[in-house]
C-alpha positions in Angstrom: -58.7 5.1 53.4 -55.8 6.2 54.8 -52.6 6.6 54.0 -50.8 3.0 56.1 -54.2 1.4 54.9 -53.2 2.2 51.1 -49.8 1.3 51.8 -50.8 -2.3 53.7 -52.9 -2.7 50.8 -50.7 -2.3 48.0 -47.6 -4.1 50.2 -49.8 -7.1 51.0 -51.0 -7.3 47.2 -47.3 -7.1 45.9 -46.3 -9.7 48.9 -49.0 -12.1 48.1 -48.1 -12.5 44.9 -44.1 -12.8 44.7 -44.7 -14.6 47.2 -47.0 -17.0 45.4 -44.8 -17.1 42.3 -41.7 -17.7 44.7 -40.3 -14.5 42.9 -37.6 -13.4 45.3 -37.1 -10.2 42.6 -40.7 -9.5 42.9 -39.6 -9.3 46.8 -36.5 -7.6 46.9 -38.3 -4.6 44.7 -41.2 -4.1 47.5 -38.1 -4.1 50.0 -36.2 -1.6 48.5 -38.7 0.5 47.0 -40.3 1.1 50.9 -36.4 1.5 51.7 -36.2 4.4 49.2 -39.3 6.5 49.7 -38.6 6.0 53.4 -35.0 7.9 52.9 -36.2 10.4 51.0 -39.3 11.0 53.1 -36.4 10.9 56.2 -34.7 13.4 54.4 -37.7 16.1 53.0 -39.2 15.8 56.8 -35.7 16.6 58.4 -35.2 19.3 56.1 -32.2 17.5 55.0 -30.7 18.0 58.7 -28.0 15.3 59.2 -28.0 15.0 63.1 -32.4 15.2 62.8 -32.1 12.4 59.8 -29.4 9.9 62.4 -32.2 10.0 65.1 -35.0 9.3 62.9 -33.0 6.6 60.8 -32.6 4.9 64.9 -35.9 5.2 65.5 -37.1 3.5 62.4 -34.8 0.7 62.9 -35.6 -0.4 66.4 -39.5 0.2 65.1 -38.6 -2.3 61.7 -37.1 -4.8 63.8 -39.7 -4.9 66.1 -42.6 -5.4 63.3 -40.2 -8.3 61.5 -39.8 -9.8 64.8 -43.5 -9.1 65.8 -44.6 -10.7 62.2 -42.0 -14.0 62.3 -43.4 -14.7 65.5 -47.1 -14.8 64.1 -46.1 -16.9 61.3 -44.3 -19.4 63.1 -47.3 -19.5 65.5 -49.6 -20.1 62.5 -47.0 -23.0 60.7 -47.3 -24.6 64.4 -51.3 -24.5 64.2 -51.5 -26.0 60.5 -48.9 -29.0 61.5 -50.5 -29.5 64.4 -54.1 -30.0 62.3 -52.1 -31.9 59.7 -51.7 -29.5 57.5 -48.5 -28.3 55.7 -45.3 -26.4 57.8 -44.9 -23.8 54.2 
């Protein structure tokens, strides 16, 4: 397995289940423990270079908000299809 697959993996796990226990905690650690290694990782690859570090940190937010955007899009589409069977909008 690679390394995004171990990542997904462990992400979606974490996800599934503060989300299932409505634990917005639970949440807000996954968020800001990817938020962390992601800076430091920014930071170790750039060699600590502060102009390098500003183009990567634009990069990753155009590519974030594009996969939030992406994924609220997908589950909207899914709520649509359950409601539309009869099923439950959460």
């Amino acid at each position: 397995m690679d390394f995004f697959e171990q990542l997904a993996t462990l992400c979606s796990r974490e996800m599934t289940g503060a989300l299932k226990d409505k634990d917005a905690d639970r949440v807000s650690c996954v968020i800001e423990g990817l938020a962390t290694m992601l800076g430091r990782s920014i930071a170790r690859g750039t060699g600590g270079d502060g102009a390098e570090i500003e183009k990567l940190l634009m990069g990753c937010e155009s590519h974030v908000a594009a996969e939030a955007a992406g994924m609220a899009g997908m589950m909207n589409l899914q709520a649509m299809m359950r409601e539309r069977r009869g099923g439950s909008r959460i």
